[in-house]
SETORDREN-890894 format. One record per residue: x, y, z of N, C-alpha, C, CB in turn. Coordinates in nm, 4 decimals. Each point is the difference from the previous one (the first is absolute). Glycine has a CB too. Layout:
BEGIN
REC, npx, npy, npz, capx, capy, capz, cpx, cpy, cpz, cbpx, cbpy, cbpz
REC, X, Y, Z, X, Y, Z, X, Y, Z, X, Y, Z
...
//
This chain:
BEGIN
REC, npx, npy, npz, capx, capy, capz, cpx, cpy, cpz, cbpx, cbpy, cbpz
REC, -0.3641, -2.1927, 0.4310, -0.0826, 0.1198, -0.0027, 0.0899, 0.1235, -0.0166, -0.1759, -0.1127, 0.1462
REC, 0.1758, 0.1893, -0.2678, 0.0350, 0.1315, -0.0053, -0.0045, 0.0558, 0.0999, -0.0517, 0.0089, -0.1718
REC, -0.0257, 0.0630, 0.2406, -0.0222, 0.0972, 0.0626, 0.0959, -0.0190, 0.1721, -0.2647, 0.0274, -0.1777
REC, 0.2285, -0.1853, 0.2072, 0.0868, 0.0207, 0.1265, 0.1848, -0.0508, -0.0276, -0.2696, -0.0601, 0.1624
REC, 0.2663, 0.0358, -0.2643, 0.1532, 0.0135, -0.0532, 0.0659, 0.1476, -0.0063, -0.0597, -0.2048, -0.1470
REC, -0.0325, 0.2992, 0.0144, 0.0539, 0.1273, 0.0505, -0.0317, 0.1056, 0.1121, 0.0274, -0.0459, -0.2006
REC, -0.0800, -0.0270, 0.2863, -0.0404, 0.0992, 0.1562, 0.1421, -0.1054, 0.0878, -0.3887, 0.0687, 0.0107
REC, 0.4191, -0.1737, -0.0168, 0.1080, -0.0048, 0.0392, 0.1391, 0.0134, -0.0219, -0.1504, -0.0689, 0.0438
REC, 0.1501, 0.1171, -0.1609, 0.1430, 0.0555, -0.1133, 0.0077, 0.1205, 0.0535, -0.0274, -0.1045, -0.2447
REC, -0.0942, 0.1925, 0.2316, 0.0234, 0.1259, 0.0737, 0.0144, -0.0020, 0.1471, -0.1177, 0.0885, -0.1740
REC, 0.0794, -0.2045, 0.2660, 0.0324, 0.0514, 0.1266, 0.1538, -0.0392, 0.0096, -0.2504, -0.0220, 0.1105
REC, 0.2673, -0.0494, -0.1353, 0.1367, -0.1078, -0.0004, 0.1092, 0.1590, -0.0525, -0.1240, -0.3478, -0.1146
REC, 0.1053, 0.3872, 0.0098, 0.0833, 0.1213, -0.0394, 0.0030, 0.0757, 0.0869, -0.0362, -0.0049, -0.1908
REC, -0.0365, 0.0439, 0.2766, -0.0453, 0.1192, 0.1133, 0.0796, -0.0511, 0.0612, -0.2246, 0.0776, 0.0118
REC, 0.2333, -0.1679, 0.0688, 0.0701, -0.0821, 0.1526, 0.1143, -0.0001, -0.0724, -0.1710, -0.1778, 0.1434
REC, 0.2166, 0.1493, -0.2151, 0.1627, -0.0410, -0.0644, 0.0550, 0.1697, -0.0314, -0.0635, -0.2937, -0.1623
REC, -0.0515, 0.4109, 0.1761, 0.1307, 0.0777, -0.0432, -0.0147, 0.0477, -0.1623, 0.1583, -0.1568, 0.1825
REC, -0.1916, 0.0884, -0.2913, 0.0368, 0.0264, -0.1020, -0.0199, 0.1483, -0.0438, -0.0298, -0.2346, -0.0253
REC, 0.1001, 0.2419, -0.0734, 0.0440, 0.0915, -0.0702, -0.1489, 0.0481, -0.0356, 0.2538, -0.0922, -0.0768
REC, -0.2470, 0.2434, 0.0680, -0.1252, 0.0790, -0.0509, -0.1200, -0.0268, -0.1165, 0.1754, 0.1357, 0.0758
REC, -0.0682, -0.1373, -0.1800, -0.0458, -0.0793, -0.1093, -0.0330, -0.1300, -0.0027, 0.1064, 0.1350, -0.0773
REC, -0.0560, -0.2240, 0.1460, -0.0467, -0.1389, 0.0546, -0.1431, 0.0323, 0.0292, 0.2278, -0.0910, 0.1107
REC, -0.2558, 0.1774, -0.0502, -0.1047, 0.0101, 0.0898, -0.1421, 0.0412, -0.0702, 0.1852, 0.0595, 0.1761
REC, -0.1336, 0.0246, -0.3180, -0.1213, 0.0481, -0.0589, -0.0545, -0.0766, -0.1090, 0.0717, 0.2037, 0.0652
REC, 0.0636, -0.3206, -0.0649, -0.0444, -0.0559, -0.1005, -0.1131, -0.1036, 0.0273, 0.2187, 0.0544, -0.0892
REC, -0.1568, -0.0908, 0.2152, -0.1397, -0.1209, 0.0912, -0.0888, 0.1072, -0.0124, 0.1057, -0.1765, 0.2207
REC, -0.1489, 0.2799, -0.1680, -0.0986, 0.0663, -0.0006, -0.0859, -0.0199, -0.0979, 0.1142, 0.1243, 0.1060
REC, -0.0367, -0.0529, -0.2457, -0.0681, -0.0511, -0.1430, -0.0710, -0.0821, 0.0125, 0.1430, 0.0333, -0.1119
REC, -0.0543, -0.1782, 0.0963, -0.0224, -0.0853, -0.0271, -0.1523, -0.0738, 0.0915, 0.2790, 0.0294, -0.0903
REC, -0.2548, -0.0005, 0.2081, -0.1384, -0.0131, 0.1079, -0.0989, 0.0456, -0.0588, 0.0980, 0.0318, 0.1963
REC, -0.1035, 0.1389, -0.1855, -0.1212, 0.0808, -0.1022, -0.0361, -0.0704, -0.1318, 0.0908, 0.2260, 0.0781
REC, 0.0024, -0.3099, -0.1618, -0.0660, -0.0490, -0.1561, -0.1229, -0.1375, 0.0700, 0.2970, 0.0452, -0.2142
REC, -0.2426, -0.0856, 0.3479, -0.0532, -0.1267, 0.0664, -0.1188, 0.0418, 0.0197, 0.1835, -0.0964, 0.1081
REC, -0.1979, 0.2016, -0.0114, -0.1313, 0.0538, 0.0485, -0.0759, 0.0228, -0.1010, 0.0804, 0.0940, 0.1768
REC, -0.0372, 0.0049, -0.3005, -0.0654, 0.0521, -0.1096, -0.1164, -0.1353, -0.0632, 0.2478, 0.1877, -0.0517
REC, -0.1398, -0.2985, 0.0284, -0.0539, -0.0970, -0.0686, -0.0990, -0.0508, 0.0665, 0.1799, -0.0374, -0.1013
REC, -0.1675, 0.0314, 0.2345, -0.1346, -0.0588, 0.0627, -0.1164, 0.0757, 0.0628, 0.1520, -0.1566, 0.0381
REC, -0.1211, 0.3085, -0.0587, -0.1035, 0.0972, -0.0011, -0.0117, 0.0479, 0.1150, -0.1062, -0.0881, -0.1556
REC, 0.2399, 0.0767, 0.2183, 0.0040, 0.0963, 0.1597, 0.0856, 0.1105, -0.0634, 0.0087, -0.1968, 0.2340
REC, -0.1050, 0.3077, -0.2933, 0.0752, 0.0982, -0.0783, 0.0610, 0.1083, 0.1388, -0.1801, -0.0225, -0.2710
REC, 0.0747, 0.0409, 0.3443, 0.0415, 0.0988, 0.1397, 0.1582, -0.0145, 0.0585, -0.2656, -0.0361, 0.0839
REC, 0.2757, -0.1198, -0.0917, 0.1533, -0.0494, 0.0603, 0.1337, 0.0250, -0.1009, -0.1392, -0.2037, 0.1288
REC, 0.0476, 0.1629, -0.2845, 0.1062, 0.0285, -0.0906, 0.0341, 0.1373, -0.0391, -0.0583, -0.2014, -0.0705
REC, -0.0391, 0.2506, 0.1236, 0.0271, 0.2146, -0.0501, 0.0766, 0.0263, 0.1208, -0.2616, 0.1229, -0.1229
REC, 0.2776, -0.1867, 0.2174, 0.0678, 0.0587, 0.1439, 0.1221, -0.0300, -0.0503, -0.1575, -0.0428, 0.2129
REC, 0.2384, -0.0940, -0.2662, 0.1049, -0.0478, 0.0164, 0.0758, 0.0671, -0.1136, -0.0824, -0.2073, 0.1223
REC, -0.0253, 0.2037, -0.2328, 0.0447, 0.0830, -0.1616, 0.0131, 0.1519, 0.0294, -0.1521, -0.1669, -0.1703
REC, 0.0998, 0.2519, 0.2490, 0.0302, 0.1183, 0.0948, 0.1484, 0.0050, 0.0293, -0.2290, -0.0174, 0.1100
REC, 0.2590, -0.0664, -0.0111, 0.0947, 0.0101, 0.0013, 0.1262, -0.0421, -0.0419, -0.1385, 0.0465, 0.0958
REC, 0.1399, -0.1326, -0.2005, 0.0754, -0.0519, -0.0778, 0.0731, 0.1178, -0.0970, -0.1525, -0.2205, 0.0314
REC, 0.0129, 0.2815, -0.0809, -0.0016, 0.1193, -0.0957, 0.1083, 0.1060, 0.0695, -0.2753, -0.0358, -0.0851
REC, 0.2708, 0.0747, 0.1930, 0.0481, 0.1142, 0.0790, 0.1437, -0.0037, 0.0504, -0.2293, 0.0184, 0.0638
REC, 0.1771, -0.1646, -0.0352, 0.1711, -0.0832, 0.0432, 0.0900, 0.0351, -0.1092, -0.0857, -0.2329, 0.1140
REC, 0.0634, 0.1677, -0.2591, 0.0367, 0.0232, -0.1266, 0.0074, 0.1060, -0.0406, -0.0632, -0.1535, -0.0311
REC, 0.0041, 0.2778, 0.0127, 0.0500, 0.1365, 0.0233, 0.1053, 0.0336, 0.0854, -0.1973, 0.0363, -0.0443
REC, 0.1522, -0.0458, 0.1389, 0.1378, 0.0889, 0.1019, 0.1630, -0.1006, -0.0499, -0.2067, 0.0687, 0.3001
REC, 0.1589, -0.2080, -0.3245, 0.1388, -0.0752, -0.0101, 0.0494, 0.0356, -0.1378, -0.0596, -0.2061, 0.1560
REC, -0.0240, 0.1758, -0.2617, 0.0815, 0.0235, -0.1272, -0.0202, 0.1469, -0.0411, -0.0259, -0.2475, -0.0816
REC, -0.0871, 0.3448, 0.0942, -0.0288, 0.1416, -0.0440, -0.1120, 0.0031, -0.1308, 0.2633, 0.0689, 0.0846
REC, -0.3241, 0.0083, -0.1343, -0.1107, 0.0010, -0.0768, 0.0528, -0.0327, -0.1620, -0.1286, 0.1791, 0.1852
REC, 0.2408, -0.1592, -0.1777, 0.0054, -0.0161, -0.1600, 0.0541, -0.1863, -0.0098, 0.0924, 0.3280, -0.0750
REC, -0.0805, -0.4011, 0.1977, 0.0040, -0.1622, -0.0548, -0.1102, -0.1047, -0.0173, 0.1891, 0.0336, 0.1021
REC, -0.1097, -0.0864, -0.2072, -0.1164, -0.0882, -0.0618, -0.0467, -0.0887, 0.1371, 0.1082, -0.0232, -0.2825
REC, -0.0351, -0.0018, 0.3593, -0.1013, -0.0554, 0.0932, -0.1247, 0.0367, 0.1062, 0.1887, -0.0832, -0.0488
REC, -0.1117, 0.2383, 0.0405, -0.1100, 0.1094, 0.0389, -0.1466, 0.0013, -0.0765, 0.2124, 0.1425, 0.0474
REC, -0.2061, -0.1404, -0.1951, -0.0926, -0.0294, -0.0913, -0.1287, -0.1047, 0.0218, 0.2051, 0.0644, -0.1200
REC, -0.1164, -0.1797, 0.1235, -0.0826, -0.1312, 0.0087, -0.0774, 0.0108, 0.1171, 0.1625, -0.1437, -0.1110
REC, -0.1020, 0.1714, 0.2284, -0.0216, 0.0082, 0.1585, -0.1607, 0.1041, -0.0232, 0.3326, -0.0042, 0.1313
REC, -0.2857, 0.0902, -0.2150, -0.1252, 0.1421, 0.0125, -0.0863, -0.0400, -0.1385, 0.1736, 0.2498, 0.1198
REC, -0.1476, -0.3339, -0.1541, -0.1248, -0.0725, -0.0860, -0.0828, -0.1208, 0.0337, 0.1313, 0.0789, -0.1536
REC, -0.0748, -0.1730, 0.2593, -0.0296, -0.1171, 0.0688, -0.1084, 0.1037, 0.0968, 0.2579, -0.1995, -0.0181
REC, -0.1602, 0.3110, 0.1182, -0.1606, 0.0660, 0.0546, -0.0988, 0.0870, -0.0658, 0.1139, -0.0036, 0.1760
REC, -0.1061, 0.0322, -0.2152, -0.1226, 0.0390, -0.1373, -0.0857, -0.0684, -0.0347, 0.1251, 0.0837, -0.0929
REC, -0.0513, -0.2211, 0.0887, -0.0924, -0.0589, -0.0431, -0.0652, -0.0680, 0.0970, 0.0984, 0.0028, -0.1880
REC, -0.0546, -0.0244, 0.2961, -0.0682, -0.0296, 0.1647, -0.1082, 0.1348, 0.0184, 0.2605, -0.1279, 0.1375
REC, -0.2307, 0.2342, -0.1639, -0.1131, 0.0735, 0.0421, -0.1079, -0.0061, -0.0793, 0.1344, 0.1299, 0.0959
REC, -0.0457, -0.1300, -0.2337, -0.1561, -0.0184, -0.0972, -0.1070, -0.1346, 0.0250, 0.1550, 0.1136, -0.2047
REC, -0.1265, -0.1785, 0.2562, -0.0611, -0.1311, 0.0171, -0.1226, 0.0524, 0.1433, 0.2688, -0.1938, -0.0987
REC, -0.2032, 0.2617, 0.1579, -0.0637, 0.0467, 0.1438, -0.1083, 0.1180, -0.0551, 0.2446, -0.0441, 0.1809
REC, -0.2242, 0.1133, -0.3075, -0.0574, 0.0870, -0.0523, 0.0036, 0.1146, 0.0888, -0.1180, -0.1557, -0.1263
REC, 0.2291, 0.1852, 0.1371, 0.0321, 0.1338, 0.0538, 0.1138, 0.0506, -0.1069, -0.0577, -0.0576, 0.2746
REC, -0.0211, 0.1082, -0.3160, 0.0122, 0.0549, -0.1847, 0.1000, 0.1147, 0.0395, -0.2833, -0.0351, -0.1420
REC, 0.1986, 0.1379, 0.2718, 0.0657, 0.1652, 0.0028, 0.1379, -0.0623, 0.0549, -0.2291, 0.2086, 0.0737
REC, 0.3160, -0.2806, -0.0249, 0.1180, -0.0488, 0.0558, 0.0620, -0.0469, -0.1214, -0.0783, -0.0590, 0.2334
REC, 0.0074, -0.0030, -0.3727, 0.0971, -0.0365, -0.0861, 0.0367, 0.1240, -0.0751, -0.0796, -0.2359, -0.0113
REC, 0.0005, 0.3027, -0.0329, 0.0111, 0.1388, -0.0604, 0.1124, 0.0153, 0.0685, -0.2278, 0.0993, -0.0501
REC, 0.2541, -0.0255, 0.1578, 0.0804, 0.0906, 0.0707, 0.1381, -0.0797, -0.0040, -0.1978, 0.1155, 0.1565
REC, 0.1970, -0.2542, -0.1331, 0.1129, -0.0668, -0.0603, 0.0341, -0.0087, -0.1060, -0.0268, -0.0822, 0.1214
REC, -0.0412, 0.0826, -0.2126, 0.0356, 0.0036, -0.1508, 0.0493, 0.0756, -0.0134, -0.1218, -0.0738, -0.0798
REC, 0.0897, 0.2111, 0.1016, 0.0326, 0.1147, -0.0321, 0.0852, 0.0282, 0.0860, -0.1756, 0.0539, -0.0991
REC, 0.2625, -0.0853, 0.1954, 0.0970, 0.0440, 0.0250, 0.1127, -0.0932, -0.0698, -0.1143, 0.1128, 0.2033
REC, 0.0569, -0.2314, -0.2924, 0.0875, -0.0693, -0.0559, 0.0843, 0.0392, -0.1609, -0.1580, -0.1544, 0.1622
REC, 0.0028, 0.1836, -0.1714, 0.0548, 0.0295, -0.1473, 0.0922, 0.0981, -0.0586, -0.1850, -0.0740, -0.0088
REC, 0.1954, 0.2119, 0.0788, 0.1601, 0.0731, -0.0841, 0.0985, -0.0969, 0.0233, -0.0232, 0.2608, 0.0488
REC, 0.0531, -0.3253, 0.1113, 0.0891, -0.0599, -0.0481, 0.0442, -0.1045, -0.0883, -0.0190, 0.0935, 0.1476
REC, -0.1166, -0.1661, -0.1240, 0.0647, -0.1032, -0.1352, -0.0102, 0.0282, -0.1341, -0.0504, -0.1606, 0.1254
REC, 0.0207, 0.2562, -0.1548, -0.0403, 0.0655, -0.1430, 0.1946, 0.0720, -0.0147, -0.3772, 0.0919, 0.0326
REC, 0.4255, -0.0616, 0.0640, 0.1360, 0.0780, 0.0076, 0.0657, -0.1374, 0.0106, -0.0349, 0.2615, 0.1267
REC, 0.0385, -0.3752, -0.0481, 0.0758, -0.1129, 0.0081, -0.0011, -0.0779, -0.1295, -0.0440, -0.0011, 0.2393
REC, -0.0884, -0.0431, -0.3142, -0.0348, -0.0611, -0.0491, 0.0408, 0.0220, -0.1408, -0.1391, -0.0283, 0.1789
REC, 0.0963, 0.1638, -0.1938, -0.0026, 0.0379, -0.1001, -0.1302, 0.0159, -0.0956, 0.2111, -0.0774, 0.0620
//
Protein backbone atom coordinates (compact mmCIF):
# COMPACT_ATOMS: atom_id res chain seq x y z
CA UNK A 1 0.00 0.00 0.00
CA UNK A 2 1.30 3.43 -1.08
CA UNK A 3 0.04 5.48 1.31
CA UNK A 4 1.28 3.69 4.57
CA UNK A 5 4.77 3.25 2.97
CA UNK A 6 5.05 7.00 2.39
CA UNK A 7 3.51 8.03 5.92
CA UNK A 8 6.25 5.82 7.17
CA UNK A 9 9.23 7.22 4.97
CA UNK A 10 8.18 10.45 6.29
CA UNK A 11 8.00 9.51 9.88
CA UNK A 12 11.11 7.38 9.80
CA UNK A 13 12.94 10.73 8.23
CA UNK A 14 11.54 12.83 11.16
CA UNK A 15 12.93 10.39 14.04
CA UNK A 16 16.31 9.90 12.16
CA UNK A 17 17.00 13.59 11.89
CA UNK A 18 17.18 13.93 8.18
CA UNK A 19 18.24 16.57 6.33
CA UNK A 20 15.60 19.39 5.39
CA UNK A 21 15.29 18.56 1.98
CA UNK A 22 14.97 14.90 2.88
CA UNK A 23 12.06 16.01 4.55
CA UNK A 24 10.12 17.93 1.82
CA UNK A 25 10.69 15.61 -0.42
CA UNK A 26 8.64 12.80 1.66
CA UNK A 27 6.27 15.50 2.09
CA UNK A 28 5.80 15.79 -1.76
CA UNK A 29 5.83 12.70 -2.30
CA UNK A 30 2.94 11.85 0.60
CA UNK A 31 0.75 14.90 -0.84
CA UNK A 32 0.98 13.16 -4.70
CA UNK A 33 -0.38 9.90 -2.34
CA UNK A 34 -3.18 11.75 -0.75
CA UNK A 35 -3.93 13.73 -4.02
CA UNK A 36 -4.38 10.42 -5.87
CA UNK A 37 -6.76 9.04 -3.52
CA UNK A 38 -8.73 12.22 -3.02
CA UNK A 39 -7.76 13.30 0.54
CA UNK A 40 -7.02 16.65 -1.17
CA UNK A 41 -7.36 18.62 2.50
CA UNK A 42 -4.20 16.38 3.69
CA UNK A 43 -2.46 16.80 0.36
CA UNK A 44 -2.86 20.82 0.28
CA UNK A 45 -1.54 20.77 3.99
CA UNK A 46 1.64 18.73 3.20
CA UNK A 47 2.03 20.49 -0.51
CA UNK A 48 1.73 23.87 1.77
CA UNK A 49 4.36 23.12 3.22
CA UNK A 50 6.59 21.52 1.01
CA UNK A 51 6.05 24.67 -1.22
CA UNK A 52 7.32 27.07 1.64
CA UNK A 53 9.88 24.68 2.88
CA UNK A 54 11.22 24.92 -0.83
CA UNK A 55 11.17 28.61 -0.90
CA UNK A 56 12.90 29.54 2.14
CA UNK A 57 15.55 26.49 1.26
CA UNK A 58 16.31 27.07 -2.37
CA UNK A 59 14.68 30.95 -2.92
CA UNK A 60 12.04 31.93 -5.63
CA UNK A 61 13.98 31.91 -8.65
CA UNK A 62 14.71 27.67 -8.34
CA UNK A 63 13.43 25.34 -10.47
CA UNK A 64 12.47 23.41 -7.61
CA UNK A 65 10.74 26.29 -6.14
CA UNK A 66 8.67 26.25 -9.48
CA UNK A 67 7.48 22.71 -9.51
CA UNK A 68 6.79 22.87 -5.59
CA UNK A 69 4.42 26.22 -6.46
CA UNK A 70 2.81 24.44 -9.33
CA UNK A 71 2.15 20.97 -7.56
CA UNK A 72 0.20 23.56 -4.98
CA UNK A 73 -1.77 25.26 -7.44
CA UNK A 74 -2.70 22.67 -8.53
CA UNK A 75 -3.86 21.19 -5.02
CA UNK A 76 -5.85 24.28 -4.59
CA UNK A 77 -7.35 24.26 -7.87
CA UNK A 78 -8.76 20.87 -7.30
CA UNK A 79 -10.26 22.26 -3.82
CA UNK A 80 -11.57 25.15 -6.05
CA UNK A 81 -10.27 27.82 -4.20
CA UNK A 82 -9.57 29.64 -7.36
CA UNK A 83 -8.97 33.33 -5.29
CA UNK A 84 -5.64 31.42 -3.58
CA UNK A 85 -4.47 30.25 -7.07
CA UNK A 86 -4.70 33.67 -8.63
CA UNK A 87 -2.73 35.30 -5.86
CA UNK A 88 -0.16 32.51 -6.29
CA UNK A 89 0.13 32.74 -9.75
CA UNK A 90 0.58 36.03 -9.70
CA UNK A 91 3.10 36.30 -7.40
CA UNK A 92 4.74 33.68 -9.64
CA UNK A 93 4.80 34.90 -12.73
CA UNK A 94 7.43 38.07 -13.01
CA UNK A 95 9.53 35.78 -11.67
CA UNK A 96 9.46 33.14 -13.89
CA UNK A 97 8.87 35.26 -16.85
CA UNK A 98 12.54 37.03 -15.53
CA UNK A 99 13.98 33.34 -14.73
CA UNK A 100 12.53 31.69 -17.52
CA UNK A 101 12.65 33.84 -19.91
Amino acid sequence: DALSVREADLVMRLRIGAPERCLLLAQSNLANTYQRLGRLDDALRLRQDAYFGTLRLDGEESRNTFLEANNYAADLRCLERFEEVKRLLRRLMPVARRVLG
